[in-house]
N, C-alpha and C positions, 0 to 999 in steps of 0.2 A: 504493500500500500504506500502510495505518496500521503503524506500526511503535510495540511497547506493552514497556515495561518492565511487569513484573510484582514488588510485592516486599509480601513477608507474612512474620513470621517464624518460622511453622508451615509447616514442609516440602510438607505432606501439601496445605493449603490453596493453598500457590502453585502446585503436581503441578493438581489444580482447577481451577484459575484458568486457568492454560494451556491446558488440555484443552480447555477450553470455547471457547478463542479462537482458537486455532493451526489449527483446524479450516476456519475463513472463509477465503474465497479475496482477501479485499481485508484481515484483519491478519497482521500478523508479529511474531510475538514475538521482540523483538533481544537480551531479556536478563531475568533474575530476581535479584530481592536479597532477603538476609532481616535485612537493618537498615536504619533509614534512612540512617546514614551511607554503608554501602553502595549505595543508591538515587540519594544525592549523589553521588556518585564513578560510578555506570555511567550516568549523566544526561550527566555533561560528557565520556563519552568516546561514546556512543550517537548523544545528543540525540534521542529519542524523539518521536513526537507526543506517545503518552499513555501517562502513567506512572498504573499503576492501584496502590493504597497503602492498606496496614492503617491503624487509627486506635492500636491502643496494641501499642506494641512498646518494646521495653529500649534504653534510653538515647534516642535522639529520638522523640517521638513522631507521628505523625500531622500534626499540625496545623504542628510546625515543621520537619519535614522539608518539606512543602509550601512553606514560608516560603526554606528554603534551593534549592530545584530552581526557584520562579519567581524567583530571583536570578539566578543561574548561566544559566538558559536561561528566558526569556518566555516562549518562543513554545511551552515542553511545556506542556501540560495535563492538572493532575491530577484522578482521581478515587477517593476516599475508597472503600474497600470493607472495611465492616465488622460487625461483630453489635450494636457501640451505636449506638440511636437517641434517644438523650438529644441535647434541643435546643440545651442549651449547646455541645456537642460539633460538634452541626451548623456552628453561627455561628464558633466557633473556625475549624474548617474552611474553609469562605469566606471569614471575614475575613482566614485567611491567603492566600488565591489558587487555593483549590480550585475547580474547575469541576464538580463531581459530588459527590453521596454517596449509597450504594448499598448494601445490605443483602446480606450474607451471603448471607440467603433469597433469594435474587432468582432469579430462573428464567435459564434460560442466555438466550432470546430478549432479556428484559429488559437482559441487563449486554452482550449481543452489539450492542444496539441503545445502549446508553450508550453503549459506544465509538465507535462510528459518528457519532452526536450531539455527541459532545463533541469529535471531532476535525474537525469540521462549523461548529463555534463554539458551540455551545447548553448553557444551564448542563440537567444534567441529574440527576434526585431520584428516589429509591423516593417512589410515588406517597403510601404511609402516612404519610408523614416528613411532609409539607406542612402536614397543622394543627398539627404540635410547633413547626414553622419559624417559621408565621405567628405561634402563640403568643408566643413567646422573641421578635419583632420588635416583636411589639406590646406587651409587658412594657415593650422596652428606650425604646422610643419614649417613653412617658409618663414618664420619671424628667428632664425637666428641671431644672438648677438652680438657684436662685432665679435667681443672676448671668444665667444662660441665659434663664431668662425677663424677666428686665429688660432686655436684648440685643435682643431680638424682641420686645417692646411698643414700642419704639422705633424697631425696624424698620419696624412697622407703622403708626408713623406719620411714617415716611416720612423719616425722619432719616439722615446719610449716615453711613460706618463713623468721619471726624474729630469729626464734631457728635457721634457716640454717646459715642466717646472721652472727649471735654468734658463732656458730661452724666453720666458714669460716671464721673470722674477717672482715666480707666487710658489705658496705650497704644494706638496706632493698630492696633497688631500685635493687641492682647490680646482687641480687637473681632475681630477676623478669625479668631484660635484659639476663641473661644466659638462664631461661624458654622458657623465647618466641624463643631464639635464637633456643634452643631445642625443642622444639614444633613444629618450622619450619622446621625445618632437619628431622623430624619424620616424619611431614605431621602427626601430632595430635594437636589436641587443648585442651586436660585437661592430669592432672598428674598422673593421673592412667595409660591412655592411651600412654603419653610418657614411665614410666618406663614397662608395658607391649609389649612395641614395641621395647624399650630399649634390653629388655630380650630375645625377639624372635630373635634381630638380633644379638646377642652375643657381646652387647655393654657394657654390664651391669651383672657383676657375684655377 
């Protein structure tokens, strides 16, 4: 059994949300909240697979309630169910540990088959949402900063994170927080692969 918290803080919407789920023979709904601080507190007495969660509700919202439930417990999985589809909202979502986000509008098949998926391990999106996503990724990618890109000219020529140091005047540490910084912004995780995606998106001549 998938076992699904539910928590919205419109009665009528969680009444919904349930109906829709409680129906399937493989979830079970263990519990409903209608704040996120509520949703913290029935997470650490539940522990749920998947906690399905509004995006703007009174006092936590969305994005850090998610921040607080993959603390408490890793292993739930949340998924965003809401009427914004603003992509800053999307990236908040994720970048705080969301595994889903999913439209209001969503047909019951659509959000029956997200939870199945996401308790599955699959990050999973109302299909509309995807060129907001990609857009808002690829914004965020081209904003390196100078520092960042003198970090990665260096990189690319092959210099180690000490020698970049030396060549930069800064700490050993200070090279490794611009990396990651850039790593992130890449959406890569090693340094060939930064300055190759660096190169592709004309970040790096």
């Amino acid at each position: 059994m998938i076992r699904v918290l539910v928590t919205d803080d419109h009665p009528i919407v969680r009444t919904g949300l349930i109906a829709t789920l409680e129906t399937e023979p493989d979830i079970e709904i263990v519990a409903e909240a209608g704040s996120g601080a509520e949703a913290v507190a029935l997470v650490r007495l539940h522990r749920p697979e998947i906690v399905m969660l509004d995006l703007r509700m009174d006092g936590m919202d969305g994005a850090d309630t998610t921040r607080h439930i993959r603390e408490i417990s890793p292993e739930t999985v949340v998924i965003i169910v809401t009427t914004y589809d603003d992509a800053a909202d999307i990236l908040r979502c994720i970048e705080a540990g969301a595994a889903g986000y999913m439209l209001k509008g969503s047909s019951r098949t659509e959000l029956v088959d997200a939870v199945r998926a996401a308790a599955g391990g699959a990050t999973v999106l109302t299909p509309s949402l995807a060129p907001a996503l990609y857009r808002a990724r690829g914004a965020e990618a081209t904003t390196l900063s100078t520092r960042e890109q003198s970090v990665l000219r260096l990189v690319a020529k092959g210099m180690s994170n000490p020698g970049i140091a030396a060549e930069l005047f800064v700490a050993e540490a200070t090279v490794k927080t611009h990396l990651l910084r850039i790593f992130k912004k890449l959406g890569v995780s090693s340094r060939t692969a930064a300055v190759v995606t660096a190169k592709e998106r004309g970040l790096l001549r």
